[in-house]
Predicted model as a PDB file, atoms N, CA, C, CB and O in Angstrom, pLDDT in the B-factor column:
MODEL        1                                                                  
ATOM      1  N   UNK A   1     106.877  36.794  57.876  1.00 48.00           N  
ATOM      2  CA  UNK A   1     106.885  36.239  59.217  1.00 48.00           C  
ATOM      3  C   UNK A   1     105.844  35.116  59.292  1.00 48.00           C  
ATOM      4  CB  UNK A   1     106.598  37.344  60.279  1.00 48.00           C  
ATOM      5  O   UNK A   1     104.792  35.070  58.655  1.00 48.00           O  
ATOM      6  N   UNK A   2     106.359  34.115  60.270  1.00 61.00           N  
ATOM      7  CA  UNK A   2     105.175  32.734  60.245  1.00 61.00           C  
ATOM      8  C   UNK A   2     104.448  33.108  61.237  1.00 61.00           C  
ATOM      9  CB  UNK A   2     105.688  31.052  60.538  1.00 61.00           C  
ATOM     10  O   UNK A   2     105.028  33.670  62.166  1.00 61.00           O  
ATOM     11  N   UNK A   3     103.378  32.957  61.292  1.00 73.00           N  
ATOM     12  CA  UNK A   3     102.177  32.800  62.152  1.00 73.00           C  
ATOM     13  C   UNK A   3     102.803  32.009  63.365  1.00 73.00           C  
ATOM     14  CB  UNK A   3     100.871  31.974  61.374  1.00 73.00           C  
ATOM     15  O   UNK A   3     103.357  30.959  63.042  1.00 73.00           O  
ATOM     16  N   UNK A   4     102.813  32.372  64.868  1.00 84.00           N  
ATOM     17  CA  UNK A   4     102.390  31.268  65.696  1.00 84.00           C  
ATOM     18  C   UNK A   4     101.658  30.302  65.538  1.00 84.00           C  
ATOM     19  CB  UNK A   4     101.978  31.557  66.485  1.00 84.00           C  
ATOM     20  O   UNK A   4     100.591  30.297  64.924  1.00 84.00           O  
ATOM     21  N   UNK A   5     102.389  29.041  66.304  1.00 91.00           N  
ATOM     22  CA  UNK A   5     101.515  28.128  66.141  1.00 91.00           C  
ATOM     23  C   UNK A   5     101.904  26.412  67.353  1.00 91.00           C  
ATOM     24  CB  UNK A   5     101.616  27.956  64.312  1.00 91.00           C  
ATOM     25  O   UNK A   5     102.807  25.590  67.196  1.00 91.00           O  
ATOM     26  N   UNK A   6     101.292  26.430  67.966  1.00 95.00           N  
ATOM     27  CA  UNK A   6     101.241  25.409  68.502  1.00 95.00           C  
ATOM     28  C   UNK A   6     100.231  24.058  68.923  1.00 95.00           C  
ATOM     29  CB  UNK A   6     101.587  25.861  69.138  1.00 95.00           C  
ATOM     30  O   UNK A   6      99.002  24.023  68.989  1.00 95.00           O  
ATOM     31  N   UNK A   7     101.155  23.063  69.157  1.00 94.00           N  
ATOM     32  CA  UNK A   7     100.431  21.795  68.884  1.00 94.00           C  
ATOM     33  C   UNK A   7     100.067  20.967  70.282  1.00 94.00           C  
ATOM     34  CB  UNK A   7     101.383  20.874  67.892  1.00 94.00           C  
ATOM     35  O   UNK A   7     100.950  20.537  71.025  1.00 94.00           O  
ATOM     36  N   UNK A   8      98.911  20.834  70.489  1.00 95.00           N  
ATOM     37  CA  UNK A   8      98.390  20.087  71.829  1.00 95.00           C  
ATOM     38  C   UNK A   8      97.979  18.449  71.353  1.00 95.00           C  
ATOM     39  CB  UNK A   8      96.829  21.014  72.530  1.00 95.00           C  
ATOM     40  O   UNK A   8      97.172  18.037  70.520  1.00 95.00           O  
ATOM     41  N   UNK A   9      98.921  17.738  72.284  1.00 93.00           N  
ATOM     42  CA  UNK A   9      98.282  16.033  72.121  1.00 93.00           C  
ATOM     43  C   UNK A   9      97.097  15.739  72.710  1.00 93.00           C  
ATOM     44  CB  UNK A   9      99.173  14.892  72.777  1.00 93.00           C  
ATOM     45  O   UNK A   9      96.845  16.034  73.878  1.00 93.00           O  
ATOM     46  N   UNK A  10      96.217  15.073  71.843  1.00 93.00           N  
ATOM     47  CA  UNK A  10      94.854  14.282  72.168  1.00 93.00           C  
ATOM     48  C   UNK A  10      95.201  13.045  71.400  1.00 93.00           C  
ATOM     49  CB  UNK A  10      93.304  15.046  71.625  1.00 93.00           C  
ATOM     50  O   UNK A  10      96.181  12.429  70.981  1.00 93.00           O  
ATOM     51  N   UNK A  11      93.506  12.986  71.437  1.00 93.00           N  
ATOM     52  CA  UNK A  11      93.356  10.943  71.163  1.00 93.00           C  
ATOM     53  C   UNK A  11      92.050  11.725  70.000  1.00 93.00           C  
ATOM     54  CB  UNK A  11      92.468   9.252  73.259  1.00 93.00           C  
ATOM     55  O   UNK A  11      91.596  12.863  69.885  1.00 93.00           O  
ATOM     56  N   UNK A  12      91.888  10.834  69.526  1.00 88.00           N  
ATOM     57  CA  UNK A  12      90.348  10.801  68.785  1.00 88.00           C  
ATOM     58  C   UNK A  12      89.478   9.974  69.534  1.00 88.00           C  
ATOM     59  CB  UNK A  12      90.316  10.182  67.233  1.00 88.00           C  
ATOM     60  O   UNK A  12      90.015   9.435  70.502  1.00 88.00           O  
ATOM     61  N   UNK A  13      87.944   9.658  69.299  1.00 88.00           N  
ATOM     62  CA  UNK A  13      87.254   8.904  69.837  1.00 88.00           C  
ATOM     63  C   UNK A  13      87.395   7.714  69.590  1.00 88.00           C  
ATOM     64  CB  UNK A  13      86.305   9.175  69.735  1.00 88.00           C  
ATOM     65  O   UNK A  13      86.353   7.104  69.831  1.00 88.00           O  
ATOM     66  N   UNK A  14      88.424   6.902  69.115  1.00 90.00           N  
ATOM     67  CA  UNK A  14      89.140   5.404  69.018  1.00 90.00           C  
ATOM     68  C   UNK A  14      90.095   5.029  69.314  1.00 90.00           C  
ATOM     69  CB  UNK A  14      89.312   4.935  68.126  1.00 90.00           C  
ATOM     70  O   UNK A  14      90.576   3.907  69.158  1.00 90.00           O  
ATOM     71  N   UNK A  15      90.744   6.459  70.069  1.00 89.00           N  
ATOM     72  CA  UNK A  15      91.928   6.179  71.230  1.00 89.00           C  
ATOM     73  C   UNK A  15      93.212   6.596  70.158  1.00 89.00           C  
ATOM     74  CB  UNK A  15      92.013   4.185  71.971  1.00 89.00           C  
ATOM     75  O   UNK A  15      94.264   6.576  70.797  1.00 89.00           O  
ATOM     76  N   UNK A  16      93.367   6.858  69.144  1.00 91.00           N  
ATOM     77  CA  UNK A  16      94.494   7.113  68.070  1.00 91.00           C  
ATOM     78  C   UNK A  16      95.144   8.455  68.227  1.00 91.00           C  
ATOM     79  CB  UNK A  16      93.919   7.042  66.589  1.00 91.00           C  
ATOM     80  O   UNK A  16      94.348   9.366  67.995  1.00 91.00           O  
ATOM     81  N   UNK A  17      96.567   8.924  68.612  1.00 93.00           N  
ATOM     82  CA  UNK A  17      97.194  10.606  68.741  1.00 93.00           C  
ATOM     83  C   UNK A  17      97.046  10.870  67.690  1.00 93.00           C  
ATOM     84  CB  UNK A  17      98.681  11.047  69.140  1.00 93.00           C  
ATOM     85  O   UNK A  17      97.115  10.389  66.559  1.00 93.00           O  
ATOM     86  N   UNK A  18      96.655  12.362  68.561  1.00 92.00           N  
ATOM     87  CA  UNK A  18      96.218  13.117  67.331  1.00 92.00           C  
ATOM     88  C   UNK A  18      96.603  14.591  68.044  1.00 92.00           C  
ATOM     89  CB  UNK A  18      94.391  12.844  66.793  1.00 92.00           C  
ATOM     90  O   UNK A  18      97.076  14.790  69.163  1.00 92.00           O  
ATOM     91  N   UNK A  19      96.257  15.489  67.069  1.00 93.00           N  
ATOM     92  CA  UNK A  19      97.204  16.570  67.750  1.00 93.00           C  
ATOM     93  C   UNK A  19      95.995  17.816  67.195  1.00 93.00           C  
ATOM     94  CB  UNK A  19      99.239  16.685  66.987  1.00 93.00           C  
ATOM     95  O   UNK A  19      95.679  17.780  66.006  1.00 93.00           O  
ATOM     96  N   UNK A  20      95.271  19.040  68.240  1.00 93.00           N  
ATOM     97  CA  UNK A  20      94.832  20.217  68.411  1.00 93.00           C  
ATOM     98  C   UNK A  20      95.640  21.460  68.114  1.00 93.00           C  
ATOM     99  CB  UNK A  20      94.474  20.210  69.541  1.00 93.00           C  
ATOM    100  O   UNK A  20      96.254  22.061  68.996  1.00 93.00           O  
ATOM    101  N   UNK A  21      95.617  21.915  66.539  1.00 93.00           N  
ATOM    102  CA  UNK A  21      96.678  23.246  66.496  1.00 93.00           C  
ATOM    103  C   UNK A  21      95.985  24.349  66.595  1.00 93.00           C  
ATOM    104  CB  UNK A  21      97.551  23.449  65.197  1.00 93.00           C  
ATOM    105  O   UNK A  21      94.862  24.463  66.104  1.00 93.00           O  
ATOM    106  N   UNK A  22      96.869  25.709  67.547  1.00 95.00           N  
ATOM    107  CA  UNK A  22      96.282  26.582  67.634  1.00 95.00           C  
ATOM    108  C   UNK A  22      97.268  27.496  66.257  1.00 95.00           C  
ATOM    109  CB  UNK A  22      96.161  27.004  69.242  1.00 95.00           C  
ATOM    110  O   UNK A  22      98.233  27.199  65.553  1.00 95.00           O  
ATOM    111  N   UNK A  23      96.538  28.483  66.379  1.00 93.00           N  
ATOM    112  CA  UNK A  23      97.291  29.257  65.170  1.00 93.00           C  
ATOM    113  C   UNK A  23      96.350  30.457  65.954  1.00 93.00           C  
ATOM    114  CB  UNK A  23      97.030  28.731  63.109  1.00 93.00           C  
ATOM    115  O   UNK A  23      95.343  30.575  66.652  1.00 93.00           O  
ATOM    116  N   UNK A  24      97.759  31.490  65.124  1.00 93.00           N  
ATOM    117  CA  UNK A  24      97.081  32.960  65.590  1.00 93.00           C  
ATOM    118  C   UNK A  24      97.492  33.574  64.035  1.00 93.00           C  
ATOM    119  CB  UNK A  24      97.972  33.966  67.290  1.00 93.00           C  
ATOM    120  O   UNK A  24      98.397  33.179  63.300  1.00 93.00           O  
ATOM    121  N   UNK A  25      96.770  34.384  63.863  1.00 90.00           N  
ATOM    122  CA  UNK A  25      96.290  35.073  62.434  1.00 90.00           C  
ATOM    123  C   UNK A  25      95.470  36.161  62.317  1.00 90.00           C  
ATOM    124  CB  UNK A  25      95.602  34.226  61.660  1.00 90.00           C  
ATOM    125  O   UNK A  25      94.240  36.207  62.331  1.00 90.00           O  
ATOM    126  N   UNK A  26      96.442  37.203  62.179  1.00 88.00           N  
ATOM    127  CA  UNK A  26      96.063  38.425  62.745  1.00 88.00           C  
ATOM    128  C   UNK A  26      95.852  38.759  63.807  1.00 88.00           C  
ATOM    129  CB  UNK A  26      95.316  38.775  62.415  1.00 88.00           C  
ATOM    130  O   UNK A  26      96.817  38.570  64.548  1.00 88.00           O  
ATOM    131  N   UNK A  27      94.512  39.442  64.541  1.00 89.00           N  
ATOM    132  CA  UNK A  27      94.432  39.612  65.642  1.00 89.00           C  
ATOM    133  C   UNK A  27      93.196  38.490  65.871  1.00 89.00           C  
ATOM    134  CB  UNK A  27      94.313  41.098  65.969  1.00 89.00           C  
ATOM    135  O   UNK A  27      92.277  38.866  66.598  1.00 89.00           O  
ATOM    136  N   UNK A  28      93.090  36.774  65.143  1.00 91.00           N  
ATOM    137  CA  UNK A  28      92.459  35.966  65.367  1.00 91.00           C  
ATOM    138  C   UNK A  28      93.292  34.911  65.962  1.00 91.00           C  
ATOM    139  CB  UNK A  28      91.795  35.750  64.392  1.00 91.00           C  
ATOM    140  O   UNK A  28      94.466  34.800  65.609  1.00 91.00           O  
ATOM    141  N   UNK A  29      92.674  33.975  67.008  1.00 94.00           N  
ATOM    142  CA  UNK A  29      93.047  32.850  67.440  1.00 94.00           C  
ATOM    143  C   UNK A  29      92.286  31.363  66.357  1.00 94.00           C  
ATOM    144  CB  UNK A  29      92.586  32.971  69.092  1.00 94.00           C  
ATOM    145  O   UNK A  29      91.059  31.272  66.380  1.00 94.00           O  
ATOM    146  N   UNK A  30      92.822  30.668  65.784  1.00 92.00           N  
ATOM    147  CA  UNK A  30      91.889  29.879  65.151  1.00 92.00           C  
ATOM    148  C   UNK A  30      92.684  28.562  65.931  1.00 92.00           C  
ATOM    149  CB  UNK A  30      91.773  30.013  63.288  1.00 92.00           C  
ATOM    150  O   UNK A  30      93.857  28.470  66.291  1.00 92.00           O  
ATOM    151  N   UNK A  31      91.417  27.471  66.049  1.00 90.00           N  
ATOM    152  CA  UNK A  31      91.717  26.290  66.808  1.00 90.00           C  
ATOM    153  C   UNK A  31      91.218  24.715  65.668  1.00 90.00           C  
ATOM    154  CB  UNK A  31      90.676  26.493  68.473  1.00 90.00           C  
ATOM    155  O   UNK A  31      90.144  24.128  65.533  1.00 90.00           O  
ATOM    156  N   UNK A  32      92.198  24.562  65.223  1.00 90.00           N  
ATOM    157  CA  UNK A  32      91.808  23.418  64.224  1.00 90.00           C  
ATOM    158  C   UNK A  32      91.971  21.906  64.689  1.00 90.00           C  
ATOM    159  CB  UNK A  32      92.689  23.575  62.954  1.00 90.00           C  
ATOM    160  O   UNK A  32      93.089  21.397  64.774  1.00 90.00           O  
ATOM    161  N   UNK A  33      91.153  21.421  64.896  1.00 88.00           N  
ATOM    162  CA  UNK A  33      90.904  20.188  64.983  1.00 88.00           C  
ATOM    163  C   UNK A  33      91.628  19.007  64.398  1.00 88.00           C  
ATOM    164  CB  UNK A  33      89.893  20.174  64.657  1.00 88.00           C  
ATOM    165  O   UNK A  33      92.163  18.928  63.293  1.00 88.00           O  
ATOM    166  N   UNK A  34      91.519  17.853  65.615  1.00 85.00           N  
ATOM    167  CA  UNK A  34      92.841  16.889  64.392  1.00 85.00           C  
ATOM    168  C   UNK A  34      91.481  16.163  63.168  1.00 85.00           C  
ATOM    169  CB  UNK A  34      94.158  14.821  65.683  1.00 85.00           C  
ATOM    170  O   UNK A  34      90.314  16.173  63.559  1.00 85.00           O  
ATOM    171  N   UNK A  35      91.800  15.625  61.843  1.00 82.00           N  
ATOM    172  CA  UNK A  35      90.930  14.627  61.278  1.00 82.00           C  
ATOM    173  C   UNK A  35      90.000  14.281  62.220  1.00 82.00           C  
ATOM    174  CB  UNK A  35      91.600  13.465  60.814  1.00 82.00           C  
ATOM    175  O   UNK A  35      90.261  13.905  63.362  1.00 82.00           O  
ATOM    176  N   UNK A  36      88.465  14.461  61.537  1.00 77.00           N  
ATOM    177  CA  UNK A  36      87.568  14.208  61.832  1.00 77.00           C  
ATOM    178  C   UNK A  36      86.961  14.819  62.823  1.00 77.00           C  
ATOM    179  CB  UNK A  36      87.640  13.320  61.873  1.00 77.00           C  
ATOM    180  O   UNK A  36      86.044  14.209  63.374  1.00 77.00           O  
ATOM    181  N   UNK A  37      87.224  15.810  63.167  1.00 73.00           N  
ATOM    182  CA  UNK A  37      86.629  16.884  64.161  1.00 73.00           C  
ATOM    183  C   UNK A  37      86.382  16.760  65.536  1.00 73.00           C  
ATOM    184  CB  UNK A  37      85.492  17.228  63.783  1.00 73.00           C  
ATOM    185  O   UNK A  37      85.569  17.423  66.180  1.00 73.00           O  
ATOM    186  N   UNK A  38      87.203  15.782  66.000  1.00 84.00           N  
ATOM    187  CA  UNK A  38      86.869  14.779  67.096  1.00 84.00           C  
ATOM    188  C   UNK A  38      88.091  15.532  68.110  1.00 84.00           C  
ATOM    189  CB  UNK A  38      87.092  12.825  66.602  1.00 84.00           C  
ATOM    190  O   UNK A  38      89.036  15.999  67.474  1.00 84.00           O  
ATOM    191  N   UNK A  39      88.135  15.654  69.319  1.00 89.00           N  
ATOM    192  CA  UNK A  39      89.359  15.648  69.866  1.00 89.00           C  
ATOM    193  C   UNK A  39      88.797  15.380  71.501  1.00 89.00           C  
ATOM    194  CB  UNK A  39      90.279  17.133  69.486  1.00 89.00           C  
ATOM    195  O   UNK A  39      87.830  15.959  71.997  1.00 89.00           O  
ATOM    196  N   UNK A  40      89.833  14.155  72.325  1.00 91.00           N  
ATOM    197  CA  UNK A  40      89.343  13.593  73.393  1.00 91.00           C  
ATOM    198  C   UNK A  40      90.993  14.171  74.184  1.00 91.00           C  
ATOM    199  CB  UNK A  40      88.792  11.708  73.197  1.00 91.00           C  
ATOM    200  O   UNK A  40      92.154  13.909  73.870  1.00 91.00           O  
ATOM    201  N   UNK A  41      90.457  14.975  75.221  1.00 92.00           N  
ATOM    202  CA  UNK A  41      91.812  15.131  75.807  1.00 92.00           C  
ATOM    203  C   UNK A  41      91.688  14.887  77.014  1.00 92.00           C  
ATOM    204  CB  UNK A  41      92.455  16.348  75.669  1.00 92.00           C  
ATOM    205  O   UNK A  41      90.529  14.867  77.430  1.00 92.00           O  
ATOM    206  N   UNK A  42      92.743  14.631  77.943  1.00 92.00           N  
ATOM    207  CA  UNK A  42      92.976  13.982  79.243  1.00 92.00           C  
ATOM    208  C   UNK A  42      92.945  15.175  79.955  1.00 92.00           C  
ATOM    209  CB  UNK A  42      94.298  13.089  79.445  1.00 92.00           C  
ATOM    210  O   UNK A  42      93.200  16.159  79.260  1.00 92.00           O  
ATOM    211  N   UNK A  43      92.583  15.509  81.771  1.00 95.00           N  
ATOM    212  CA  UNK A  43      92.837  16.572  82.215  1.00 95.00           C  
ATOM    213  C   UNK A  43      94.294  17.700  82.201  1.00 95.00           C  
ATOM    214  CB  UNK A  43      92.494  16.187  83.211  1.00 95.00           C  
ATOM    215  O   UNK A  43      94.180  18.925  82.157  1.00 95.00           O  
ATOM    216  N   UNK A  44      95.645  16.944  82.250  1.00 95.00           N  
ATOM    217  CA  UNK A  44      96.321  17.271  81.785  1.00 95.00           C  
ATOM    218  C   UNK A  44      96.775  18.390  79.944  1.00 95.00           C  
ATOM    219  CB  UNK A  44      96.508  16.250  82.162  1.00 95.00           C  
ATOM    220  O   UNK A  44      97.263  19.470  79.612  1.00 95.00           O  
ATOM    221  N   UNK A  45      96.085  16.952  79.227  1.00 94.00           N  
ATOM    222  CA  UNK A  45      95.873  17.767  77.930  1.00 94.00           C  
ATOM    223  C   UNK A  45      95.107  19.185  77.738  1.00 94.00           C  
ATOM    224  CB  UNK A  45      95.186  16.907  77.108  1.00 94.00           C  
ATOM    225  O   UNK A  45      95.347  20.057  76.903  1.00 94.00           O  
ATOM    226  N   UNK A  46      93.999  19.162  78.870  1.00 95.00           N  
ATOM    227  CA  UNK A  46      93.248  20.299  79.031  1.00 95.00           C  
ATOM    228  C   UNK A  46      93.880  20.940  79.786  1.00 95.00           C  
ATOM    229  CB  UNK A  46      92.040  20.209  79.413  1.00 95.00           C  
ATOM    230  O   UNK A  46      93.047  21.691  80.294  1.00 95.00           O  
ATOM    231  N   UNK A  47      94.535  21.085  80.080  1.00 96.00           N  
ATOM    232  CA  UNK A  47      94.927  22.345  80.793  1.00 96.00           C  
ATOM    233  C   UNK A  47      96.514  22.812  79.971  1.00 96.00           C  
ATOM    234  CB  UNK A  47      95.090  21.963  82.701  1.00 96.00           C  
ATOM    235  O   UNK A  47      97.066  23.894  80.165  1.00 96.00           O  
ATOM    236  N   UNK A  48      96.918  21.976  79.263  1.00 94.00           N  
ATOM    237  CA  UNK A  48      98.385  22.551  78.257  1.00 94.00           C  
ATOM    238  C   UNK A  48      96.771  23.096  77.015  1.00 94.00           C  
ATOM    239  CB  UNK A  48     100.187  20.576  77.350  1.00 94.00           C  
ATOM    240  O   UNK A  48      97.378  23.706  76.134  1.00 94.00           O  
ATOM    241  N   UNK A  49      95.926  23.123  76.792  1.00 93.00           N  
ATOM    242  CA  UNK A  49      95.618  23.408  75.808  1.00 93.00           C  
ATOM    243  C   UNK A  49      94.804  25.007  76.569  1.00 93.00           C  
ATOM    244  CB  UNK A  49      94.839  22.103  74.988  1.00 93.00           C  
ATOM    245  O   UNK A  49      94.782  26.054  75.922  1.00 93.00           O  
ATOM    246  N   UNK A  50      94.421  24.938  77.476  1.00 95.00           N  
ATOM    247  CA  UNK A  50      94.556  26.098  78.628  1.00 95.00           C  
ATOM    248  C   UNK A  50      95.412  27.063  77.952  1.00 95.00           C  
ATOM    249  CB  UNK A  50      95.275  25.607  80.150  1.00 95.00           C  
ATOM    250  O   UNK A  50      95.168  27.795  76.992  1.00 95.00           O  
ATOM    251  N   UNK A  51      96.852  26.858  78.905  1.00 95.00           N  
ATOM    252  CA  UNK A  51      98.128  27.639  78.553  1.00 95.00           C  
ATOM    253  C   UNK A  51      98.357  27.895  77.279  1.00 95.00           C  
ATOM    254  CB  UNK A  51      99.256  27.043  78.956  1.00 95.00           C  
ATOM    255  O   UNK A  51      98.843  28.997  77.022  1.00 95.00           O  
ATOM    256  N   UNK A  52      98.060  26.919  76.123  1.00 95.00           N  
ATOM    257  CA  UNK A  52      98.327  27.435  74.880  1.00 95.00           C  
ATOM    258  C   UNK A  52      97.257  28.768  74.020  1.00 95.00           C  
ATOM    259  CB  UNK A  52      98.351  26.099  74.110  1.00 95.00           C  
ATOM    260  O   UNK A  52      97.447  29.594  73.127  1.00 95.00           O  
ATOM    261  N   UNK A  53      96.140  28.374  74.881  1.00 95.00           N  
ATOM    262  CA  UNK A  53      95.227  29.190  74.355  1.00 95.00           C  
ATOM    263  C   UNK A  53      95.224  30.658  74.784  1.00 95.00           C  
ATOM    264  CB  UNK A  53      94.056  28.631  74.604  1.00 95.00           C  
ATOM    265  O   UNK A  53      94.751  31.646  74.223  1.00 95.00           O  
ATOM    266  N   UNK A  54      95.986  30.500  76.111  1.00 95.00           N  
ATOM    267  CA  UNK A  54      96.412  31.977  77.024  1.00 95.00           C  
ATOM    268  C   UNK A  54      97.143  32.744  75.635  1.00 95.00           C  
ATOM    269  CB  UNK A  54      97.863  31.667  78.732  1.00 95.00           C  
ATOM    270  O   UNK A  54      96.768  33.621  74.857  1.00 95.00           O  
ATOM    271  N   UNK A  55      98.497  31.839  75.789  1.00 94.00           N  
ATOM    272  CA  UNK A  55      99.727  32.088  74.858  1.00 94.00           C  
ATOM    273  C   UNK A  55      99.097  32.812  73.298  1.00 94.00           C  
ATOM    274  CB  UNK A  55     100.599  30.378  74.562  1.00 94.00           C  
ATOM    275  O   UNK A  55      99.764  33.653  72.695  1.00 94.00           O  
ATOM    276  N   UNK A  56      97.890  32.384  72.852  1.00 94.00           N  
ATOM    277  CA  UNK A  56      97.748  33.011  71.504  1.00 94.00           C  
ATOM    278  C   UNK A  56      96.999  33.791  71.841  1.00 94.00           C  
ATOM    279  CB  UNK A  56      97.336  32.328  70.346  1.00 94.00           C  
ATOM    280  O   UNK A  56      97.261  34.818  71.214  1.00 94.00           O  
ATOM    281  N   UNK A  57      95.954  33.989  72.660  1.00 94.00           N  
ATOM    282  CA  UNK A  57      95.302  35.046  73.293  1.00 94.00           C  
ATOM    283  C   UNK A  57      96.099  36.523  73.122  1.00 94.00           C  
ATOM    284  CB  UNK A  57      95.151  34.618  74.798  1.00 94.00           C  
ATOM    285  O   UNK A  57      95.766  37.509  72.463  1.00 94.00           O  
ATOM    286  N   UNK A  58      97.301  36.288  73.985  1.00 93.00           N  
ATOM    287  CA  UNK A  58      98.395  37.250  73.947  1.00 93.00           C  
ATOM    288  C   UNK A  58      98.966  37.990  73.001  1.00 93.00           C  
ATOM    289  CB  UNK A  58      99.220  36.805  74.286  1.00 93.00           C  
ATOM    290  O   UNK A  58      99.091  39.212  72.933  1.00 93.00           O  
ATOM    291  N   UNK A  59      99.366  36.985  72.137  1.00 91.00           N  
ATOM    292  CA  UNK A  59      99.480  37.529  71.114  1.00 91.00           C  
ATOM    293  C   UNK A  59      98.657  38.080  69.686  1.00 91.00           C  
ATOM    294  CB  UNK A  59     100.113  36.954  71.008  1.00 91.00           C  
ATOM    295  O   UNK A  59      98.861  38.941  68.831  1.00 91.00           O  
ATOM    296  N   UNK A  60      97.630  37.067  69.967  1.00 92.00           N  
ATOM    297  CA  UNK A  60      96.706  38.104  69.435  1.00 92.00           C  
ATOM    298  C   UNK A  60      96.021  39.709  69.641  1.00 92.00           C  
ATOM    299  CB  UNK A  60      95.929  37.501  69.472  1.00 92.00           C  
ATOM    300  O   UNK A  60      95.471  40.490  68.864  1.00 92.00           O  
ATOM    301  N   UNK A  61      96.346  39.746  71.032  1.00 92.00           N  
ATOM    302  CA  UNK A  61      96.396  41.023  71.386  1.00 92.00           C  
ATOM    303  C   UNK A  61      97.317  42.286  71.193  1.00 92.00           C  
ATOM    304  CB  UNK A  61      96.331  40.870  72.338  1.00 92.00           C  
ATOM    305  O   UNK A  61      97.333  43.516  71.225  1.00 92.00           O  
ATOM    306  N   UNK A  62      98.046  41.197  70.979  1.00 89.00           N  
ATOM    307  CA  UNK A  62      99.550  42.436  71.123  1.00 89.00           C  
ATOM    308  C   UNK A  62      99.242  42.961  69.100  1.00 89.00           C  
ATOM    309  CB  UNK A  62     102.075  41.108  71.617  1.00 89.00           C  
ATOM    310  O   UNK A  62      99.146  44.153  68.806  1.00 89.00           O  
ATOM    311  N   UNK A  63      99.155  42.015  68.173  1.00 86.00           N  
ATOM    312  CA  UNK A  63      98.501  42.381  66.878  1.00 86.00           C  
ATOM    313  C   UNK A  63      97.454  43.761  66.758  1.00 86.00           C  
ATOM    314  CB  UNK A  63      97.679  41.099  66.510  1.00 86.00           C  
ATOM    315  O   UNK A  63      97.434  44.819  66.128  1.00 86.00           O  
ATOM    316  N   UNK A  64      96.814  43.223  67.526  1.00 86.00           N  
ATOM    317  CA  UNK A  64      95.458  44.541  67.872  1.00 86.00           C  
ATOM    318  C   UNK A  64      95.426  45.473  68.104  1.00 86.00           C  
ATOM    319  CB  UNK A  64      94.715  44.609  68.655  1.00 86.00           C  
ATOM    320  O   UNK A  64      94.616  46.327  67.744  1.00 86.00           O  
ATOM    321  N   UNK A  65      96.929  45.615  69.246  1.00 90.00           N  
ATOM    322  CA  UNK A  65      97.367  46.939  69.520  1.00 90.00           C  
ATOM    323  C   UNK A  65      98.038  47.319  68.864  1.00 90.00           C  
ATOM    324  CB  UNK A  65      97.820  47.211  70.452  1.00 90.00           C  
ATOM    325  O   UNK A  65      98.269  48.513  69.055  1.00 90.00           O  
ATOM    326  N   UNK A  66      98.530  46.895  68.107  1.00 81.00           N  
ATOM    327  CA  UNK A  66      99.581  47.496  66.847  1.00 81.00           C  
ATOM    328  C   UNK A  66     100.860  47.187  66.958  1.00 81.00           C  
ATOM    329  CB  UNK A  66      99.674  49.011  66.708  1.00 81.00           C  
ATOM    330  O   UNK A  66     101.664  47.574  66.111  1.00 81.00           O  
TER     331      UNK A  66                                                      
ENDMDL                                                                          
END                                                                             
């Protein structure tokens, strides 16, 4: 089975898309950064990266419980 995984649009600090993946892995949420560790997101972007973070939250839980 594949891991969840979803992708939130940002910018880097030179204005270039770039994209925030969440991944869930095990009963961990891991949040990887686009190149260069940088990620500039718009209020919008922050708040889909909100909901996405709910979304693996969840399921990282549901892992935990068995």
């Amino acid at each position: 089975m594949t891991e969840p995984r979803w992708c939130v649009g940002c910018h880097d600090p030179f204005g270039r898309d770039r994209a925030l993946t969440v991944l869930v892995e095990d009963d961990l949420v891991l949040l990887v950064p686009p190149p260069g560790a940088s990620a500039v997101l718009s209020a919008q972007q922050t708040r889909s990266l909100g909901a996405v973070l709910d979304q693996a939250a969840g399921r990282a839980d549901e892992v935990r419980a068995g």
